[in-house]
C-alpha positions as a printed Julia matrix, in Angstrom:
279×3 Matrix{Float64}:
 -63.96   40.66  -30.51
 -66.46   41.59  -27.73
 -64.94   43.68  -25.08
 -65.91   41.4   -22.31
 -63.56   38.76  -23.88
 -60.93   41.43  -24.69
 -60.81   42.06  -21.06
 -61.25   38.77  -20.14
 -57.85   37.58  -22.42
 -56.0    40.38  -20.9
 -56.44   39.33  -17.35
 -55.65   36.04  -18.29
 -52.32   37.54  -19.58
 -51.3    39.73  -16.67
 -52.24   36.82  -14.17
 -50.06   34.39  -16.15
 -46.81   36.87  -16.43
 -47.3    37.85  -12.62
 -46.97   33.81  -11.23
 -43.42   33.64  -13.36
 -40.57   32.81  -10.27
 -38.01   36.24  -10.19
 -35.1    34.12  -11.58
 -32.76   36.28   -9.08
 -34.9    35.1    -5.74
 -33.37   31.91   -4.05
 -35.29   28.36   -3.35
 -37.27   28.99    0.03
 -34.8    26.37    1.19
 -31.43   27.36    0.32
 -30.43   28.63    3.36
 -31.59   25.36    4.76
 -29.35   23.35    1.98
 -26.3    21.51    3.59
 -22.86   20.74    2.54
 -21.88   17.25    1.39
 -20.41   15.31    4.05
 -16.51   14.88    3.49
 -15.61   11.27    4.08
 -12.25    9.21    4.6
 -12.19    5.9     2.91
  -9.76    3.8     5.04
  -8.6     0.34    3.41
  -9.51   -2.52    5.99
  -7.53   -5.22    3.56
  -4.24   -6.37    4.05
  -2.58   -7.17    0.3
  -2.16  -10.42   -0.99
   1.32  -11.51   -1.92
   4.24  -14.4    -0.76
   3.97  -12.94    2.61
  -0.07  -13.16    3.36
  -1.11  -15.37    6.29
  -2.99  -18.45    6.02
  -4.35  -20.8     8.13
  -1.58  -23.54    8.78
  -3.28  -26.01    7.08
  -4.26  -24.04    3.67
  -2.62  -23.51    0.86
  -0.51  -20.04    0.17
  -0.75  -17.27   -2.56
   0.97  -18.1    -6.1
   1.36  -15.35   -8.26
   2.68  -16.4   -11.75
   4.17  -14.23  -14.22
   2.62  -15.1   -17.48
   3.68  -12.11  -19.46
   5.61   -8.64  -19.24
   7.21   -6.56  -21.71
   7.11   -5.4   -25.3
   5.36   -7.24  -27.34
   6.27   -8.09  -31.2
   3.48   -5.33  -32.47
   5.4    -3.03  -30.3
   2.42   -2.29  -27.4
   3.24   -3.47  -23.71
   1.61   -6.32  -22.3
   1.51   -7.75  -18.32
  -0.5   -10.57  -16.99
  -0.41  -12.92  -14.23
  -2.24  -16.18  -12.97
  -3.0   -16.38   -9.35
  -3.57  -19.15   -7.02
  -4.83  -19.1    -3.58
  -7.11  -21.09   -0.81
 -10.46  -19.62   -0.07
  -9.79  -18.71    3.55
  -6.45  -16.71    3.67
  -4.58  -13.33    4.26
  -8.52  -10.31    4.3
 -11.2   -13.05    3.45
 -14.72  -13.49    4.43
 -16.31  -17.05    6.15
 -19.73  -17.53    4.41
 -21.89  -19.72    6.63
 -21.62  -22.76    4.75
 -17.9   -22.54    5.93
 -19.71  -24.36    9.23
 -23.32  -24.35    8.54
 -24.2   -27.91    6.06
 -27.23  -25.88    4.35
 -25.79  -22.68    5.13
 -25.73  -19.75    2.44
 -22.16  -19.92   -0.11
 -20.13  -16.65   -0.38
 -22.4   -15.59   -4.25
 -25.62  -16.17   -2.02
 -24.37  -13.74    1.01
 -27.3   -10.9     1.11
 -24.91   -7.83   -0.01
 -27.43   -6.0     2.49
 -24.93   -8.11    5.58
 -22.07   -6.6     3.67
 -22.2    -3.31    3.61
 -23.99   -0.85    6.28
 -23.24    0.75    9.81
 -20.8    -0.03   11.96
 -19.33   -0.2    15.31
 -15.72   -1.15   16.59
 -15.52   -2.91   20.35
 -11.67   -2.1    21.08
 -10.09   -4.68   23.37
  -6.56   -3.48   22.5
  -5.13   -2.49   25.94
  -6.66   -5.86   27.01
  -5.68   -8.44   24.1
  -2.45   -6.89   22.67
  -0.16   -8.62   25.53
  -2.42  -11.6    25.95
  -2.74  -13.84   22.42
  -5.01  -15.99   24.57
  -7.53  -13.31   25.11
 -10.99  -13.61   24.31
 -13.47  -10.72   23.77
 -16.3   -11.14   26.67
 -19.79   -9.75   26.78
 -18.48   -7.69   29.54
 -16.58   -5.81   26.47
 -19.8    -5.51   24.53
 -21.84   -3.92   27.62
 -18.55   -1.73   27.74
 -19.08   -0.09   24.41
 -22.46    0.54   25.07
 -21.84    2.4    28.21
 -19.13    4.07   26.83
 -21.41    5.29   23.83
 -24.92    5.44   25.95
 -26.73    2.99   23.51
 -26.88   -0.38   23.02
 -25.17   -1.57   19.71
 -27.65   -0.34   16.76
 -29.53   -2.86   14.79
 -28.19   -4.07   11.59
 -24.68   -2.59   12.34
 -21.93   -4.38   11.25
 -19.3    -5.03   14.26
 -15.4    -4.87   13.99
 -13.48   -6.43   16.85
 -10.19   -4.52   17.47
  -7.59   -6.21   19.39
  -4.32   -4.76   17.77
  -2.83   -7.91   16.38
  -2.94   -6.58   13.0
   0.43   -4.79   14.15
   1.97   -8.04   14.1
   1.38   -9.09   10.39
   2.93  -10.96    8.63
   5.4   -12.08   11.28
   3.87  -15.36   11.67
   5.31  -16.36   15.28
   3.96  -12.58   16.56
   1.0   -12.93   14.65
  -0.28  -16.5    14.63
   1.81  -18.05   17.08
   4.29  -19.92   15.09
   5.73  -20.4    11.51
   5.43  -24.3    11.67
   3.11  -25.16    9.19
   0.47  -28.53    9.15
  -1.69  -30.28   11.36
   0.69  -30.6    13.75
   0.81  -26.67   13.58
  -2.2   -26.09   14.9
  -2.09  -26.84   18.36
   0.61  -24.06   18.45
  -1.65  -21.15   17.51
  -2.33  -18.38   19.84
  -4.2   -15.42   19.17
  -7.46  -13.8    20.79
 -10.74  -14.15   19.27
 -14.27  -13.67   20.16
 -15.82  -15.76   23.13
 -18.71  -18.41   22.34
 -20.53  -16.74   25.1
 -20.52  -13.21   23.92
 -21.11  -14.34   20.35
 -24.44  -16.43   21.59
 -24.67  -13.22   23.33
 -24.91  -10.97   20.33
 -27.2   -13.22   18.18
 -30.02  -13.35   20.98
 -29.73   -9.96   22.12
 -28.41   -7.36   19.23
 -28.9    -7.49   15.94
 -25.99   -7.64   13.95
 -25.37   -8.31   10.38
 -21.85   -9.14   10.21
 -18.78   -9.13   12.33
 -14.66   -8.59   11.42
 -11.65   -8.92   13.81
  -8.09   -8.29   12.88
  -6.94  -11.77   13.96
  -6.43  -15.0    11.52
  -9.93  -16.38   12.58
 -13.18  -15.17   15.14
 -12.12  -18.16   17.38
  -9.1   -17.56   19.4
  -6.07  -19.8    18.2
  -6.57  -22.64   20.94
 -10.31  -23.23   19.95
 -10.43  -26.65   19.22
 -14.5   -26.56   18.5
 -14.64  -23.43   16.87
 -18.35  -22.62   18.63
 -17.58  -18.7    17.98
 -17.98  -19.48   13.73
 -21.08  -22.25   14.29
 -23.08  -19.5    16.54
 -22.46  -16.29   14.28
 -22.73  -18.65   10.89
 -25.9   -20.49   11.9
 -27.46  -17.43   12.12
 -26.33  -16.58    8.77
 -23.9   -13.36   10.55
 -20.93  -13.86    7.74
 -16.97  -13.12    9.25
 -14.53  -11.22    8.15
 -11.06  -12.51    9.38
  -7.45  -10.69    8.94
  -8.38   -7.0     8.99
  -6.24   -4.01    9.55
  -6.12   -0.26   10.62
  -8.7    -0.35   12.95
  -6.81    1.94   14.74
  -7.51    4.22   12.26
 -11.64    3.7    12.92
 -14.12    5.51   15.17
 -16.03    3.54   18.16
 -18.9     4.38   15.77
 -20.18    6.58   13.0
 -18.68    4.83   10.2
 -19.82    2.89    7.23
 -18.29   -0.48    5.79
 -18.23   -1.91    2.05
 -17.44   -5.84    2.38
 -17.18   -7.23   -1.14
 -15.69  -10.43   -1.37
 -14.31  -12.4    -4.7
 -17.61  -13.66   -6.05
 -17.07  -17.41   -6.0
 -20.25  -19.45   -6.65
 -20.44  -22.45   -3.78
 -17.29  -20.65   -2.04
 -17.0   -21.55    1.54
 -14.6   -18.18    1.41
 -12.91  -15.83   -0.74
 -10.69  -13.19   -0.66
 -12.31   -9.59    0.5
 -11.66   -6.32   -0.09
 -13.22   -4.13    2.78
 -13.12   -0.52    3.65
 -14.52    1.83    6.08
 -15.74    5.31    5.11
 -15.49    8.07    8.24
 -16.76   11.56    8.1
 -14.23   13.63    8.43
 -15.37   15.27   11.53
 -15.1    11.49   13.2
 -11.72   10.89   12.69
């Protein structure tokens, strides 16, 4: 071997052994390396059994036992059938519920179910007063209480506290009569037509909940509050609980209804996820 290539190998060598990383030196960016955020999941669903609320005019939950015990071969077996309306107890309104060509619960972007969110609390205005309806005054509230205007794509919650009330049906609806005739008997607050036109030509939402049986107050007899937010293809969620338990903001929500292809509804499981230091 010529010496110039001896030399030249060796170099090669050193050079090569030198660039190795020291296995005991950190990442340059360790120190800068945070913790995972701890997060609260909070259950936004009320349960579905003989006591769940439904509108007056709907049918009720069934649960049927259709097996439990020991079986013959020895093993244990359970398993029920289960009936129940579309719109009833923690459910979502897809906008076909009032929109003719509007989108059916399997065709609901799961981009407008889960996201950001906010929660306008009406509480101390709406608890004592099952008439009440949530202005755009309330909206303009939150955002001068938080010093922004409501975020784009969030996903709004409507608190008024009537979720304490469930499943008394007088306290909570306004009566236990069931029917047509029932319906002119149901009081509870809702959202206003003009704050919900409000909301879909000035913020961008992507969804909206309320802890109430429906987003128009009980004595709506047009139900404008749905036909705004659902002709802009804004889905509902109706009959939620523990806002209490939520943030004005800073909080995530996971909305995933029963997948029901041409629903007008369905049953919805929804919870909110809170870093721990927003509690």
């Amino acid at each position: 071997m010529k010496t110039s290539t001896f030399y030249l190998l060796l170099l090669l060598t050193l050079t090569a052994c030198n660039s190795k990383p020291n296995s005991t030196e950190e990442p340059a960016n360790a120190s800068q390396q945070l913790e995972p955020i701890q997060k609260t999941i909070i259950d936004l669903s009320h349960s579905y059994s003989d006591k769940t609320i439904y509108w007056v005019t709907s049918q009720e939950f069934k649960l049927d036992t259709v097996s439990k015990g020991q079986t013959d071969k020895g093993y244990f077996y359970s398993a029920n059938n289960f009936c129940t309306a579309e719109h009833g107890g923690t459910h979502i309104d897809a906008p076909i519920h009032f929109v003719k060509d509007g989108q059916t619960v399997e065709e609901i972007p799961l981009e407008n179910l889960i996201g950001n969110a906010v929660k306008i609390d009406v509480y101390s205005k709406a608890i004592n007063n099952p008439d009440y309806l949530v202005s755009i005054e309330d909206l303009k509230a939150w955002e001068i209480s938080q010093g922004t205007k409501i975020p784009d794509g969030s996903i709004v919650l409507l608190q008024t506290g009537f979720s304490k009330y469930y499943p008394d049906k007088i306290k909570y609806l306004g009566t236990d009569k069931r029917g047509k005739d029932a319906v002119k008997l149901l009081h509870f607050p809702g959202l206003s037509p003009e704050a919900a036109e409000w909301l879909v030509k000035n913020r961008n939402v992507k969804s909206i909940g309320i802890d109430t049986p429906s987003i128009d107050y009980g004595q709506s007899e047009y139900f404008k509050s749905h036909i705004i937010l659902l002709k802009e293809s804004i889905p509902v969620f109706e009959n939620l609980t523990n806002l209490d338990k939520l943030p004005l903001s800073g909080f995530e929500i996971i909305a995933l209804p029963m997948k029901i292809e041409g629903g007008t509804g369905a049953p919805l499981r929804i919870i909110a996820m809170v870093a721990d230091n927003k509690k």
